[in-house]
C-alpha positions as CSV (number, residue, x, y, z in Angstrom):
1,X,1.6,-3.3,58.5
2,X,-1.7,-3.0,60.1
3,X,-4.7,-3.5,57.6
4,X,-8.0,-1.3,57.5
5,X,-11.0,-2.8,57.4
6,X,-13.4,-1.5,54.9
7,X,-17.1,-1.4,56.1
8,X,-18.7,-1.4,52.8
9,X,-17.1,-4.8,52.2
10,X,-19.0,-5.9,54.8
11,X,-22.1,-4.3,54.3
12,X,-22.6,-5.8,51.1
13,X,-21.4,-9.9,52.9
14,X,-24.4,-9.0,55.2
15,X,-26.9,-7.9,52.5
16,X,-26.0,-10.7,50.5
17,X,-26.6,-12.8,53.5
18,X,-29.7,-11.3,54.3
19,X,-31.3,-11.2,50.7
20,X,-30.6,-15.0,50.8
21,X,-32.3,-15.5,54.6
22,X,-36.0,-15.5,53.5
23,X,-35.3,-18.2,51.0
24,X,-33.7,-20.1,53.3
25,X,-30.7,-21.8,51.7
26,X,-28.1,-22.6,53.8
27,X,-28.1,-20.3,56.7
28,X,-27.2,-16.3,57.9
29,X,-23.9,-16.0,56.4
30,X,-22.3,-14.1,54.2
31,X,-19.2,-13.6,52.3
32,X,-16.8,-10.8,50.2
33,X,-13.7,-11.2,48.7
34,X,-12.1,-8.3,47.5
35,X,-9.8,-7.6,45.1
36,X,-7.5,-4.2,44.7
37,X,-10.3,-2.6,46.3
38,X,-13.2,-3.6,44.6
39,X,-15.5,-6.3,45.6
40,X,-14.8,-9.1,42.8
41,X,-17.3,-12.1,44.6
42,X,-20.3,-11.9,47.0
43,X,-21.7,-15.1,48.5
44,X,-23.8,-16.7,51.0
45,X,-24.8,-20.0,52.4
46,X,-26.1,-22.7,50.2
47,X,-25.8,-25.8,52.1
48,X,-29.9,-26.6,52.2
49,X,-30.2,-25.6,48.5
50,X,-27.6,-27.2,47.2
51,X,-27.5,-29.9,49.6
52,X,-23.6,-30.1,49.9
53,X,-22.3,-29.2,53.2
54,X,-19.2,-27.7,51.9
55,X,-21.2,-24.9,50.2
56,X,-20.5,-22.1,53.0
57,X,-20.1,-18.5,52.0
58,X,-16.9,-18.5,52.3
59,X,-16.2,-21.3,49.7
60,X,-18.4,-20.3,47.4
61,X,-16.7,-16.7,47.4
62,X,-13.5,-18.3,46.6
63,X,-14.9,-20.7,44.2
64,X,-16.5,-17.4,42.2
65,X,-13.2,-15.5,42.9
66,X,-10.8,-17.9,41.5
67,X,-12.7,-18.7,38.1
68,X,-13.3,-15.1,37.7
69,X,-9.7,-14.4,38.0
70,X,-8.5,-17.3,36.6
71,X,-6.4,-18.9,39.4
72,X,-6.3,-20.3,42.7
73,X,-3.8,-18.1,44.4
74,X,-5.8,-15.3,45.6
75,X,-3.0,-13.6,47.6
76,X,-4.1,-10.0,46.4
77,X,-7.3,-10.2,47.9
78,X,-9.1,-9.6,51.1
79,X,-11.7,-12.2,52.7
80,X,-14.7,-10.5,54.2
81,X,-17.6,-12.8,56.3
82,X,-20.4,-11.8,58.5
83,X,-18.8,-14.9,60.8
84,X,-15.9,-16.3,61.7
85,X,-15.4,-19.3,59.4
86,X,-15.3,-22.8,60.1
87,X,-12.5,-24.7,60.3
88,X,-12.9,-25.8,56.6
89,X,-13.7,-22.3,55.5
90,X,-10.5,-21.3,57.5
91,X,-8.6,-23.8,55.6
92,X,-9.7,-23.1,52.6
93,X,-8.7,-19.3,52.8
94,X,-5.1,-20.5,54.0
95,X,-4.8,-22.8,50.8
96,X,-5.9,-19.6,48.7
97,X,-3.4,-17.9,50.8
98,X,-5.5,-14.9,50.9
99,X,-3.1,-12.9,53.2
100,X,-6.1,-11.1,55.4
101,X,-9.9,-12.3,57.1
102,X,-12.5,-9.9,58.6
103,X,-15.2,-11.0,60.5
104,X,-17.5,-10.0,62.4
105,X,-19.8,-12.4,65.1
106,X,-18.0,-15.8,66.4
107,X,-17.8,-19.3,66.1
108,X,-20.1,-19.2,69.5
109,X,-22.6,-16.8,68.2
110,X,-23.6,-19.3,66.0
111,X,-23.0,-22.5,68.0
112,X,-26.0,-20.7,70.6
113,X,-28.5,-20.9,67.6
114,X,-28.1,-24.5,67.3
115,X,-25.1,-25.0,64.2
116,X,-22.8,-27.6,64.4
117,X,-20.0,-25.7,65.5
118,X,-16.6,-27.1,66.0
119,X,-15.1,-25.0,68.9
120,X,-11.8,-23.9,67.6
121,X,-11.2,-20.8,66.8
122,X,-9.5,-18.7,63.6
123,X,-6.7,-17.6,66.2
124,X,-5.9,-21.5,67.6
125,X,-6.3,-22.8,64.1
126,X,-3.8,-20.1,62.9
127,X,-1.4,-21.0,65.7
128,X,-1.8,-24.4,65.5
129,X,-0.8,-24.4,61.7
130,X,1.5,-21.8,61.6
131,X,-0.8,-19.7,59.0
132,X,0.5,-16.7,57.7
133,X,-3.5,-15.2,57.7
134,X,-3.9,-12.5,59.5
135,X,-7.5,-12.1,61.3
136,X,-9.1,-9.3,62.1
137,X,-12.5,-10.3,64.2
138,X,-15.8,-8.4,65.4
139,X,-15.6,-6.2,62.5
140,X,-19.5,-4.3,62.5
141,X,-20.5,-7.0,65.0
142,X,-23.4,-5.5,66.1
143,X,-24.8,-5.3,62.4
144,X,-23.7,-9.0,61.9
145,X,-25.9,-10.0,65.0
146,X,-28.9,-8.4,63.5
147,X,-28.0,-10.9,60.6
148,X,-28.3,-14.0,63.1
149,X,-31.6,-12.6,64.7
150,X,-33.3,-12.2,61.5
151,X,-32.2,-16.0,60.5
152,X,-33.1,-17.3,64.1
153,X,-36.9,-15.1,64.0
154,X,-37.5,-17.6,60.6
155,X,-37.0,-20.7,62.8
156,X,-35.1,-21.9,59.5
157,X,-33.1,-25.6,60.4
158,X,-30.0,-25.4,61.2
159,X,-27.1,-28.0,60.1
């Protein structure tokens, strides 16, 4: 069965990312998880603020997903991010065993503005593992670039 993407998931990863740009803490990303169709956690990037380089969007949406639902197994939901996660973020979404990941610019989109990218992508790290996750990639990338543009125009550091 092939899965929808919902834009207004996404819209609200990139205005959560984008609230969080001017403050600068942690970088443009953004994240959604949704749950039965509603949005049940919003995150972003707080790697500068918090000063723990494991707090990515992504992680933080399934740290707020799983203690508002009470568990880690978060196969009923849906993982939106403005980019395609990281190999740990990637992980992490496997070990939830959320089933489906949209995203929308790449691991090279963000490598170009200086982050310390590894360069595997979602797709080899799926193979590689044989993860059931299926990804869905370049979701509303042209409003996810605007996201990186804003983030590079504040000459913010990058990690």
């Amino acid at each position: 069965m092939t899965f929808a993407p919902d834009r207004r998931s996404m819209e609200a990863a990139i205005a959560n990312a984008m609230d969080a740009v001017p403050r600068g803490e942690g970088g443009p990303f953004g994240a959604c998880l949704v749950h039965q169709g509603e949005i049940l956690a919003c995150d972003h990037n707080t790697v500068l603020s918090q000063h723990d380089a494991t707090c990515h969007a992504e992680i933080n949406a399934i740290r707020r997903a799983s203690k508002s639902l009470g568990r880690y197994d978060l196969s009923d939901c849906v993982m939106y991010s403005t980019t395609e996660p990281c190999p740990m973020c990637f992980s992490a979404i496997h070990w939830a065993r959320i089933p489906v990941l949209v995203f929308g610019t790449r691991i090279a989109d963000v490598q170009a503005l200086g982050f310390n990218e590894l360069t595997l992508s979602n797709d080899q790290i799926r193979q590689l593992g044989g993860s059931p996750v299926q990804i869905i990639g370049d979701f509303m990338r042209d409003e996810c670039l605007i996201l990186l543009q804003r983030w590079q125009a504040q000459n913010t550091p990058v990690y």
